[in-house]
C-alpha positions in Angstrom: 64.8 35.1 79.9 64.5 37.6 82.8 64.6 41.1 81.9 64.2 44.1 84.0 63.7 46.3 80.5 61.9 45.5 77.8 64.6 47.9 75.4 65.8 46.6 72.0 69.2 45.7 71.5 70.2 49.3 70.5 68.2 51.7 71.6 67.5 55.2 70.3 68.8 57.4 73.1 68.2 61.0 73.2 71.3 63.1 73.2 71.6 64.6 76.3 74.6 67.8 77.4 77.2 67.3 80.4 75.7 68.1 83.1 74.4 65.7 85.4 70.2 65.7 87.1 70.5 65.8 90.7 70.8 61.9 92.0 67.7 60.4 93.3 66.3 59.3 96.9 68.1 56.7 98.5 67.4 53.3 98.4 67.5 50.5 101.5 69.6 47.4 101.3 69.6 44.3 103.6 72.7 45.8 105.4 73.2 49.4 103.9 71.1 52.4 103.5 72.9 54.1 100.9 72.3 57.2 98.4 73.0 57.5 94.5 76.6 59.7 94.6 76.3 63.3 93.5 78.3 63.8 90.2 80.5 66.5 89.1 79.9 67.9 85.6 81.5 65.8 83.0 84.5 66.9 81.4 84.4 64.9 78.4 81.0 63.0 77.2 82.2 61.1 74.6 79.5 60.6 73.1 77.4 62.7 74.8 74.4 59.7 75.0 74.1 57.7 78.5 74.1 54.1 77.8 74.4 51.6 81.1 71.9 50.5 83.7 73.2 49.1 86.6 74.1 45.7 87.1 72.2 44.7 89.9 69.1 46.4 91.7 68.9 48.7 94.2 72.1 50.7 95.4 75.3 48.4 96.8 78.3 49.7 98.8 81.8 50.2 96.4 84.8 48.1 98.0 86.9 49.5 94.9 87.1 52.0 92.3 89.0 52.4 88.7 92.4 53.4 89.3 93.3 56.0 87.0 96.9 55.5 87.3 96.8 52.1 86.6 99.7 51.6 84.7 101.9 52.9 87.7 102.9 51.1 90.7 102.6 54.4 93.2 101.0 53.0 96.6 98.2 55.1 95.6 94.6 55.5 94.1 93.4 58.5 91.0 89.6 58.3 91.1 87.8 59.6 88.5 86.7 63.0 90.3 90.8 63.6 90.6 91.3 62.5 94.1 94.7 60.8 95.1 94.6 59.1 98.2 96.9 56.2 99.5 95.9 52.4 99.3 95.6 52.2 103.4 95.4 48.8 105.3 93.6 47.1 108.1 95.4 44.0 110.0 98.1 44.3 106.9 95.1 43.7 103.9 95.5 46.6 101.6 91.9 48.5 101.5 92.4 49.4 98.1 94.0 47.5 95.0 96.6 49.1 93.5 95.9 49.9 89.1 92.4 49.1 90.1 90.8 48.4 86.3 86.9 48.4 87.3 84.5 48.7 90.1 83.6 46.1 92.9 79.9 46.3 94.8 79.7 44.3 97.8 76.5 42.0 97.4 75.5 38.8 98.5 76.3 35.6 96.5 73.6 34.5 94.4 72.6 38.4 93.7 71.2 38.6 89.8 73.4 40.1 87.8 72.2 42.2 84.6 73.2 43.1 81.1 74.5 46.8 81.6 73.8 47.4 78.2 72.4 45.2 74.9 74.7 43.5 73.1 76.1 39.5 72.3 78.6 37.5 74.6 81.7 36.9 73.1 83.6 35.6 76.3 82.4 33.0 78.9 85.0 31.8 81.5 84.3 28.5 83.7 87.1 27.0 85.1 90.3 26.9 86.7 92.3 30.7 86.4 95.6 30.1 85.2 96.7 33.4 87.7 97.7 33.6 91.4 96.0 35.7 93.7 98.2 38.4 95.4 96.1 38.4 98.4 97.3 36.7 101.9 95.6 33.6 102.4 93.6 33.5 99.6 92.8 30.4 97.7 91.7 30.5 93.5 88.2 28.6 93.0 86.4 27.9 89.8 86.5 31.7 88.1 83.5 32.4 86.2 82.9 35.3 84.1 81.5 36.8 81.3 82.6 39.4 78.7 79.6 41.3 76.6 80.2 43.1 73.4 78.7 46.7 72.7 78.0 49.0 69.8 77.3 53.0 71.4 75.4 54.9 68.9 78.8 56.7 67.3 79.7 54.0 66.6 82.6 53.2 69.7 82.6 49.7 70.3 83.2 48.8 74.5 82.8 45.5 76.1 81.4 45.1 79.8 83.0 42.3 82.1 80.9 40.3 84.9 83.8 38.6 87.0 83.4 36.8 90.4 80.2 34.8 89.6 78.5 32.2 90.6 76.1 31.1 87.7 76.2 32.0 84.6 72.9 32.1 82.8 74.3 33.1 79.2 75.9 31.1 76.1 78.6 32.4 74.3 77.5 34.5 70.8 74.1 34.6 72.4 72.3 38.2 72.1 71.2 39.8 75.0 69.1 42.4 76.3 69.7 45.8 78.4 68.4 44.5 81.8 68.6 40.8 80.9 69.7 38.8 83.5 73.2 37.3 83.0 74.9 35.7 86.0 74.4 35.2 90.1 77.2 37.2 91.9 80.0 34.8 93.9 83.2 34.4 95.2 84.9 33.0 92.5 88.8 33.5 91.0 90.7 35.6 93.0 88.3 37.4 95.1 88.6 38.5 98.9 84.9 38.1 100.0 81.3 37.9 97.6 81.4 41.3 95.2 80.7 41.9 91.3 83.6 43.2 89.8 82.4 45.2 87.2 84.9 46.4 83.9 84.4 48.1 80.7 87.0 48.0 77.8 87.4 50.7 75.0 87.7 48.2 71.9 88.4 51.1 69.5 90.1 54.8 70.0 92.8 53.3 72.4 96.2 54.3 72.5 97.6 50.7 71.6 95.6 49.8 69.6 93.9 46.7 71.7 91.2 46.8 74.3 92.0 49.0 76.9 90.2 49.2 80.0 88.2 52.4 80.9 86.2 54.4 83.9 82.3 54.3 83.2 82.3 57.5 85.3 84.2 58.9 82.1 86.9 61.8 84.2 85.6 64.6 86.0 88.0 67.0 87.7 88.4 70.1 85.8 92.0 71.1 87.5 93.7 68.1 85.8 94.0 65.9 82.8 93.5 62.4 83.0 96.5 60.4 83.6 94.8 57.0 82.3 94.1 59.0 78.6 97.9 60.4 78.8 99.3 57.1 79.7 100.9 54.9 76.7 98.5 52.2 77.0 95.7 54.3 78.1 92.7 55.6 76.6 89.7 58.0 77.1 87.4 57.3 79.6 83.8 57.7 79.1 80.9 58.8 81.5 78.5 55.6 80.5 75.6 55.4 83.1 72.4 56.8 82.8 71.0 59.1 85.0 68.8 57.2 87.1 71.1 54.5 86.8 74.2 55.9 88.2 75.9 53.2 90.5 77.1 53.8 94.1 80.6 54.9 94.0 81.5 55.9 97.8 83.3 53.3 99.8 82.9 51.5 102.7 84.3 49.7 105.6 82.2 46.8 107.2 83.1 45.2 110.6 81.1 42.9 112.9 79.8 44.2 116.3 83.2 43.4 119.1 82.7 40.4 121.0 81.8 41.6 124.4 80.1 45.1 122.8 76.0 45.6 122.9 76.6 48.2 120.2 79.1 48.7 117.6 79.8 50.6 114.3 79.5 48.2 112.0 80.4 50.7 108.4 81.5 53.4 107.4 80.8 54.9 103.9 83.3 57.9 103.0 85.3 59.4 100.4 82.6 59.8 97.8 83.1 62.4 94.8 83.8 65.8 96.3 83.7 65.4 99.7 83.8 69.3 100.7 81.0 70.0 98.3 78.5 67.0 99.0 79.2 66.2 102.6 76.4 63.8 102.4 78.7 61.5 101.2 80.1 60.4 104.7 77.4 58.1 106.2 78.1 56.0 110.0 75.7 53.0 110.4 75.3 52.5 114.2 74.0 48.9 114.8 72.5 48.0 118.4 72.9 44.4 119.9 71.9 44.6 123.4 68.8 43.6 125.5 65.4 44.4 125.5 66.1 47.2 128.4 69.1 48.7 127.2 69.3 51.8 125.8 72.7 53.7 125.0 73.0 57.5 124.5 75.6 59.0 121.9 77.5 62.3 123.3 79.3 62.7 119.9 80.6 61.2 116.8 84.9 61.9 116.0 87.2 61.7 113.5 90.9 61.1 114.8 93.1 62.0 112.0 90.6 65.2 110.9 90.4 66.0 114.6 86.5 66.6 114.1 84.5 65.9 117.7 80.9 66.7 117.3 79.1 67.1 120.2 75.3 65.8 120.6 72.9 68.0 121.9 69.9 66.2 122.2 71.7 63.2 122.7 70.1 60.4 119.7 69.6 56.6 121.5 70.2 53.2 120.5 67.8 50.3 121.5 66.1 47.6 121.4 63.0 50.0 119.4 65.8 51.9 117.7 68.8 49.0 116.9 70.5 51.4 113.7 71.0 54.8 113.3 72.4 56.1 109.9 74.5 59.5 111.0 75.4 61.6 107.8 77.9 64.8 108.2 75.5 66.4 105.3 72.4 68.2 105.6 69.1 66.4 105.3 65.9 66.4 107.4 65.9 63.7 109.6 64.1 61.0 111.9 64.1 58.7 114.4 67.1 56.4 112.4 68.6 59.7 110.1 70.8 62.1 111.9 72.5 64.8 109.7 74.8 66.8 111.1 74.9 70.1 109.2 78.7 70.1 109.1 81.7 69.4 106.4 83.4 65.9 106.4 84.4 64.3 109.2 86.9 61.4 108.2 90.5 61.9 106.3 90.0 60.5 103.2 93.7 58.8 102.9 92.7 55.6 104.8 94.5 57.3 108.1 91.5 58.0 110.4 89.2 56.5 113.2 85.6 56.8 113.6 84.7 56.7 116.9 80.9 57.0 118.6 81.5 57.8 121.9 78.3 57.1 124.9 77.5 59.3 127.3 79.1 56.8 129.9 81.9 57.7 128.1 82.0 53.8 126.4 84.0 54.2 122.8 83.5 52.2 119.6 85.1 52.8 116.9 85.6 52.0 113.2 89.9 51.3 111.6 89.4 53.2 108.0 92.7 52.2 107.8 95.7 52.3 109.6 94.2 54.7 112.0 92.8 53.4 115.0 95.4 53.3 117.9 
C-alpha cells in the first residue's frame, strides 16, 4: 500500500472558523508553474472541519469547474465564487461543459491518484460505458473509475469519485487510507484528452433524497445564494479541502508553439476566484523554441476584448538561457523567469479575448481563450 499520510481512517480534526490561511508558495510542474488559488471567506462551513487532501501531488492546471447551475441548460457556467461566464469555444469544442458536476486537473496519464479522504470503496467500474460521448470525434474506451465512501465527523456521509483512469489499484469494500494511493490517471470513458475528473456526492441532507452531487469549494459569494442548494434536485455545497491542501482551481488554455514560430504562448491560466481582488490569478507562460543565438524582446503583453496593452519598459527576453517566462498581472517580486505587472486583470473572463505578446520587431503571438482571436 502507498500512502502519502500515515492518518487513521477518521481522523480527529480540529474545528476550525470560515475564514481561509493565506494559500501557500507556488509549486513547479513539468509544464506549469502554478500557485494555490486565493479563497474568499466561506459562506457556509458545514461542518466547519476541513477534510480532503488533494488527489494527486503538487499543483495541476483546472480544465473544468462544478457548475452550479447544473440542472439548467443556459450556455453558461456558476462557479462557486458566484461568477457567470459563458461556455466559449475554440475551433467549435466548447471550453467549458455545460452542468459541469466536478472538477477536471490536466495531468499526465499514469499520474498517482490518492484517497482524498479515508474511507471504503463501494464502486469500481472497468469496462465498456454504456453512454455516448457528446464530444466531436471522440471515441468511448474502457471507462475506469472508482467511487469511495465517507463518514465527516457530524456525521454527513459524501462519497468522492476518481473517473478517467488508467489503473486501478483498489478492490471493491476494501478500506482505504487518506493519502493512499488508489488509481493512475488516463484517458478513459468519455474524456477529451488525459485529466482526473474529480466528484463528490452529498449522500445525506439532499433535496431528493438520493446522492446529489456537490462543490468541494462549498459556495462563496456573499451577494447571492446558491442556485445548486435552491435547485429541486440540489443540495448544499460544502467547503471540503484542507488548507494546505486546497486544489488549483484557475483555468487554463494550452496550445503547442505555431509551426513556423521560434516562440509562442503556449497557456494561459485566468479566471481564478475574484479576479479584481487577487490579480495574481492571471498567469502567461511564454515558451522559447529558437536557436542558440536567438533572443527575442517583448514590447508588451494585450488583452483584446479588455483592451489592456501593457507596455515593457525594460523590455524582458526570451532565449536560448531564458526559453520561459511566467508573466503575472499581480504583484509579486520577481526574476529572471517571473514578471509581475503591478496591474488589475488583463483577460475578459467570458472566453471572448486574445492574449497576445507582441516583440519589439513588432512579431505577434497570441493565445484563442475562446472565440476571441481574429
Amino acid at each position: 500500500m502507498t500512502t502519502r499520510y500515515l492518518t487513521p481512517l477518521l481522523p480527529l480534526l480540529a474545528l476550525i472558523g470560515c475564514t481561509t490561511p493565506a494559500p501557500t508558495g507556488p509549486e513547479v510542474g513539468p509544464d506549469l508553474q502554478v500557485s494555490p488559488p486565493a479563497q474568499l471567506p466561506c459562506l457556509t462551513c458545514s461542518p466547519t472541519v476541513r477534510f480532503f487532501s488533494r488527489p494527486f501531488d503538487g499543483q495541476l492546471p483546472a480544465l473544468n469547474l462544478f457548475d452550479h447551475e447544473s440542472g439548467a441548460a443556459n450556455g453558461r457556467s456558476t462557479f462557486f465564487w458566484g461568477e457567470q461566464v459563458g461556455l466559449g469555444s475554440i475551433a467549435g469544442t466548447p471550453v467549458l461543459i455545460e452542468g459541469h458536476r466536478g472538477y477536471d486537473w490536466k495531468m499526465p496519464i499514469g499520474t498517482a491518484i490518492f484517497a482524498a479522504a479515508g474511507g471504503r470503496v463501494i464502486e469500481i467500474i472497468d469496462g465498456n460505458p454504456a453512454a455516448t460521448c457528446p464530444f466531436p470525434a471522440q471515441q468511448l474506451t474502457q471507462q475506469r473509475r472508482i467511487t469511495l465512501q465517507h463518514t465527516l465527523p457530524d456525521g454527513t456521509i459524501i462519497r468522492t469519485r476518481y473517473d478517467h483512469l488508467n489503473a486501478i489499484q483498489v478492490s471493491l469494500n476494501e478500506t482505504v487510507l487518506e493519502g493512499q494511493q488508489i488509481g493512475l490517471s488516463g484517458q478513459t470513458g468519455c474524456a477529451r484528452g488525459p485529466h482526473l475528473h474529480f466528484e463528490v456526492l452529498r449522500v445525506t441532507g439532499t433535496a431528493s433524497g438520493q446522492p446529489t452531487p456537490i462543490d468541494p469549494f462549498g459556495w462563496q459569494n456573499r451577494n447571492g445564494s446558491d442556485p445548486w442548494k435552491a435547485a429541486a434536485n440540489g443540495a448544499e455545497s460544502i467547503m471540503l479541502w484542507k488548507s494546505s491542501q486546497v486544489p488549483e482551481t484557475r483555468l487554463t488554455v494550452f496550445q503547442p508553439i505555431a509551426a513556423g514560430f521560434n516562440a509562442g504562448i503556449t497557456s494561459v491560466a485566468w479566471m481564478g476566484v475574484d479576479d479584481t481582488r487577487t490579480p495574481k490569478n492571471e498567469e502567461l507562460i511564454l515558451t522559447f523554441n529558437g536557436g542558440p543565438d536567438d533572443v527575442f524582446r517583448i514590447a508588451a503583453v494585450r488583452g483584446d476584448r479588455s483592451g489592456v496593452n501593457h507596455q515593457f519598459a525594460a523590455r524582458p527576453t526570451l532565449s536560448a538561457t531564458r526559453q520561459r517566462l511566467h508573466i503575472f498581472s499581480g504583484s509579486g517580486i520577481g526574476n529572471d523567469t517571473m514578471i509581475y505587472l503591478n496591474r488589475s486583470p488583463i483577460w475578459d473572463n467570458n472566453f471572448s479575448d486574445c492574449a497576445r505578446i507582441v516583440f519589439a520587431n513588432d512579431v505577434q503571438v497570441r493565445l484563442n481563450l475562446g472565440n476571441g482571436c481574429p
